[in-house]
C-alpha positions in Angstrom: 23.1 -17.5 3.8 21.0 -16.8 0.6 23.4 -18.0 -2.2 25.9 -20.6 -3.3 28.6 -17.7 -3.7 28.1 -17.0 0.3 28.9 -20.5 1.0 31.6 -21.0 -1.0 33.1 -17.8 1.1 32.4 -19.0 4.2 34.1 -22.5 3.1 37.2 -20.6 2.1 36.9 -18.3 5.5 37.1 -22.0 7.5 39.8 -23.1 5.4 41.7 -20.2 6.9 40.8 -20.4 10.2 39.8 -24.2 11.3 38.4 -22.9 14.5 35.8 -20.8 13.0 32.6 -22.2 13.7 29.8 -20.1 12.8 25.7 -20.8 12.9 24.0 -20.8 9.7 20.9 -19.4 8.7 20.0 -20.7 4.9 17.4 -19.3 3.3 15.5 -21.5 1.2 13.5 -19.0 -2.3 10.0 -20.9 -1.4 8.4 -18.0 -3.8 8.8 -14.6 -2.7 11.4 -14.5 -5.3 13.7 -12.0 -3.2 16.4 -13.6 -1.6 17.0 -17.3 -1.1 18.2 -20.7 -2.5 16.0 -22.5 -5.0 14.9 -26.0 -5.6 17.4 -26.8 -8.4 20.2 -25.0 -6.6 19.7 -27.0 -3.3 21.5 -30.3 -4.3 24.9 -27.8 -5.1 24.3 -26.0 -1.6 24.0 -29.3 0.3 27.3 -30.7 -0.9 29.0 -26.8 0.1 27.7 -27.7 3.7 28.9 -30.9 3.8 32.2 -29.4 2.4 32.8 -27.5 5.8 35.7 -28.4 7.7 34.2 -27.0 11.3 30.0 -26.8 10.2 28.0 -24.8 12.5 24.5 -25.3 13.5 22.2 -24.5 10.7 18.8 -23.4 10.8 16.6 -23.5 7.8 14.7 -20.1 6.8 12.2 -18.5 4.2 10.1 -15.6 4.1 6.5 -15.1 3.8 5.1 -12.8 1.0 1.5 -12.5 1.6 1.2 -13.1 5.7 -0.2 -9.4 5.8 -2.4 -9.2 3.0 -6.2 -10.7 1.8 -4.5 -13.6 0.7 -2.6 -14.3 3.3 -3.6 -17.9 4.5 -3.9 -19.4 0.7 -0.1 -17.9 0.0 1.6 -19.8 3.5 0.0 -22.6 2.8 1.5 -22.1 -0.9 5.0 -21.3 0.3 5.0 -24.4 3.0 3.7 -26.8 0.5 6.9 -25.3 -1.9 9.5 -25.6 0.8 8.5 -28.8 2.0 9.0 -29.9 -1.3 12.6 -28.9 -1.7 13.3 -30.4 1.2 11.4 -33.9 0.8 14.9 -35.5 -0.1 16.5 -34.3 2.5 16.6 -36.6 5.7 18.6 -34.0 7.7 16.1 -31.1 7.4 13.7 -32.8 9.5 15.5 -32.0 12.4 16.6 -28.9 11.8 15.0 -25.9 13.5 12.7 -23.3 11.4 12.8 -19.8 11.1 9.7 -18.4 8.7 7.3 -16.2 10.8 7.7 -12.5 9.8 5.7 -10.1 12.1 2.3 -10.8 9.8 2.2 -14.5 10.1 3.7 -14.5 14.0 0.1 -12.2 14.5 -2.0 -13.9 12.5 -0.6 -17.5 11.8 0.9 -18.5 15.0 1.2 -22.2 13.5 4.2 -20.4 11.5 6.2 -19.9 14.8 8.3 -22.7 15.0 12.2 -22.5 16.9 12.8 -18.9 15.9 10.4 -16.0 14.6 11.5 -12.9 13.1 9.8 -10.1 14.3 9.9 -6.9 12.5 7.5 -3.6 12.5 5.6 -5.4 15.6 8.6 -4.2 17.8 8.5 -0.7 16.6 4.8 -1.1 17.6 3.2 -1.2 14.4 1.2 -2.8 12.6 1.8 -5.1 9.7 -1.8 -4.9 8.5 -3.7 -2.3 6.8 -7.0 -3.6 8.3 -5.9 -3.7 11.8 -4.5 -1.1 13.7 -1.5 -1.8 16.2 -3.7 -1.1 19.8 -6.3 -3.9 18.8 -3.4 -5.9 18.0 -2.0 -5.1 21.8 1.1 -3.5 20.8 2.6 -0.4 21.7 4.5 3.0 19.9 7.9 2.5 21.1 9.1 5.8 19.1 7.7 9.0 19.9 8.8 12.2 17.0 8.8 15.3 18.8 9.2 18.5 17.7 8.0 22.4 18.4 6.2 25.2 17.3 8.8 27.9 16.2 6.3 30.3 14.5 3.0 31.3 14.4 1.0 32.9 11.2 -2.6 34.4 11.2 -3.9 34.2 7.5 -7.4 35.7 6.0 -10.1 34.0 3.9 -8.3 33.3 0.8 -4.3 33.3 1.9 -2.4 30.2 0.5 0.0 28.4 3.0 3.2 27.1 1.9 4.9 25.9 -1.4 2.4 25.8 -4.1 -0.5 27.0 -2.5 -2.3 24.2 -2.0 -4.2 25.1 1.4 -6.4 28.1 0.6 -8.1 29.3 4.2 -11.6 29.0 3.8 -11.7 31.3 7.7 -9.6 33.1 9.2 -6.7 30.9 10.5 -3.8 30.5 13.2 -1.2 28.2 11.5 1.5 27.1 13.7 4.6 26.0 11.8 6.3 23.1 13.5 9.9 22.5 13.0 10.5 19.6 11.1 10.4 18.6 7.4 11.5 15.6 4.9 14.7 16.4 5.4 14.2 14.9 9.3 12.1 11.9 7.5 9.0 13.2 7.7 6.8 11.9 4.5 7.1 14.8 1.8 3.7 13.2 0.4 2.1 13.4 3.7 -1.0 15.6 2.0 -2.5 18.3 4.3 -5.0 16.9 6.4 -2.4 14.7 7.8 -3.2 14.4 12.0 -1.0 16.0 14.5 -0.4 16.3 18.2 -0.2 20.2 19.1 -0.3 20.2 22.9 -1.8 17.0 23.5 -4.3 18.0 21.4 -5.3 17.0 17.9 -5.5 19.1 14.4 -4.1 18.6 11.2 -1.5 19.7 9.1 -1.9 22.4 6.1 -0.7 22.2 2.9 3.2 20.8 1.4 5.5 19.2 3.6 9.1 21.7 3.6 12.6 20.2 4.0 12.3 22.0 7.5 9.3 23.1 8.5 5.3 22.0 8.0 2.4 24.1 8.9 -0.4 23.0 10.8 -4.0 24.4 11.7 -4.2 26.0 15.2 -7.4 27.6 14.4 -9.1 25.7 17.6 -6.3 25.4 19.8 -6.2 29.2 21.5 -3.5 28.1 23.8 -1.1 26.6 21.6 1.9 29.1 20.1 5.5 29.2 20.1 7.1 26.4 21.8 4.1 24.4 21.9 5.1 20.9 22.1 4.3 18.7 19.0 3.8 15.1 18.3 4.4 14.2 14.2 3.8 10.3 15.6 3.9 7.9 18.4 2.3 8.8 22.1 -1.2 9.6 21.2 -0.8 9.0 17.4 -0.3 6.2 16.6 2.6 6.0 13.2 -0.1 3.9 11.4 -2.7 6.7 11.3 0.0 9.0 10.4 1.5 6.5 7.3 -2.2 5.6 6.2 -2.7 9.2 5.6 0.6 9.5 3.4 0.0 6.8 1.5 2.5 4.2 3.0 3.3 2.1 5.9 4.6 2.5 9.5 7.6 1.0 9.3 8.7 3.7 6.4 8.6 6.5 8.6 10.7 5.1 11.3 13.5 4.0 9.0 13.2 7.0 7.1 14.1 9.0 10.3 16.7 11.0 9.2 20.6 10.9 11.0 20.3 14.5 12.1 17.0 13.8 14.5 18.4 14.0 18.1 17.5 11.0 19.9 16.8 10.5 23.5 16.5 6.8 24.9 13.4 6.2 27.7 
């Protein structure tokens, strides 16, 4: 519960059925300024709970905006001192389990724990960091994108590969053209250069990313060709190295995996 108007629901729902009983979460604004109830609404909040006919238990939230960043330590301590604050007048909050550590301050501030972390990109096995990959962190890829080679081009000094144009072969080059594009959820912005698996071996890509299809460079992988297995990110390649490259995070490629991507369940 992040609002007044969600309580005020939930009051009504219990009004209709006295045996709903339901745990709250309420999520206290202690400055990420996203979701969450602030100081001066607190007082107004407080008299909604007491206003339940059947309360449930409540646990008391926030959400850390800086846990993964340079400023990470200065902007908890920040956000504690804030939420502390709103609830100084309020003897019942002492008691009440705490839910604040995102998957930043669970890794690197472990004093955030308390009853209930939230983990997020840390189970997909990435990491939240941009200074620290997700192995020296001891986690894991838990999603592997596969794909194939469906075609295979051999280009002269010169040729132009793809929309645009914007790999010019500077040799003579095999490019293998993998089959899967933004419209599967790979990064569009992913520039070429961008590492790939192409038979448990490494290369790169070449050139714009297609809605079905990108290219990659084959030029030292003799064996590889059509129906060469393909890794885009996960076993071997790790999703960080792969988002670092385009410009963004992990945790944008996997929920940017498009609906259409079969998936198969270890």
């Amino acid at each position: 519960m992040h609002s007044l108007e969600q309580l005020r629901l939930l009051r009504q729902a219990a009004v209709a059925a006295p045996d709903l009983r339901l745990p709250i979460y309420l999520k206290l604004n202690s400055g990420m300024n996203r979701l969450g109830i602030t100081a001066a609404q607190l007082p107004a909040v407080r008299r909604e709970l007491e206003a339940l006919p059947t309360p449930g238990p409540l646990t008391l939230m926030t959400h850390f905006a800086e846990a993964d960043g340079v400023g990470g330590e200065r902007c908890i301590a920040w956000q504690l001192e804030r939420f502390a604050a709103m609830t100084a007048d309020w003897p019942a909050a002492a008691s009440l389990p705490l839910s604040l550590a995102n998957s930043a301050a669970i890794l690197r501030y472990p004093q955030t724990a308390h009853d209930w972390v939230r983990p997020g990109i840390m189970l997909y096995g990435g990491s939240p960091f941009a200074d620290q990959d997700a192995a020296s962190l001891g986690l894991k890829p838990v999603m592997t994108l596969h794909s194939r080679i469906l075609a295979v081009q051999e280009i002269g000094i010169g040729e132009r590969v793809g929309y645009g144009g914007t790999f010019v072969a500077q040799r003579p080059t095999r490019v293998g053209i993998v089959a899967c594009g933004y419209a599967d959820g790979y990064p569009r912005h992913a520039p070429g250069g961008t590492p790939i698996v192409v038979d448990g071996r490494r290369t790169q890509t070449l050139g714009r990313v297609s809605m079905d299809m990108l290219a990659c460079d084959l030029s030292e992988l003799p064996g590889a060709g059509v129906n060469s297995p393909v890794v885009l990110w996960g076993d071997g390649l790790p999703a960080d190295e792969v988002a670092s490259a385009a410009g963004t995070i992990s945790y944008e490629l996997f929920c940017a995996l498009a609906r259409r991507v079969p998936v198969r369940e270890a």
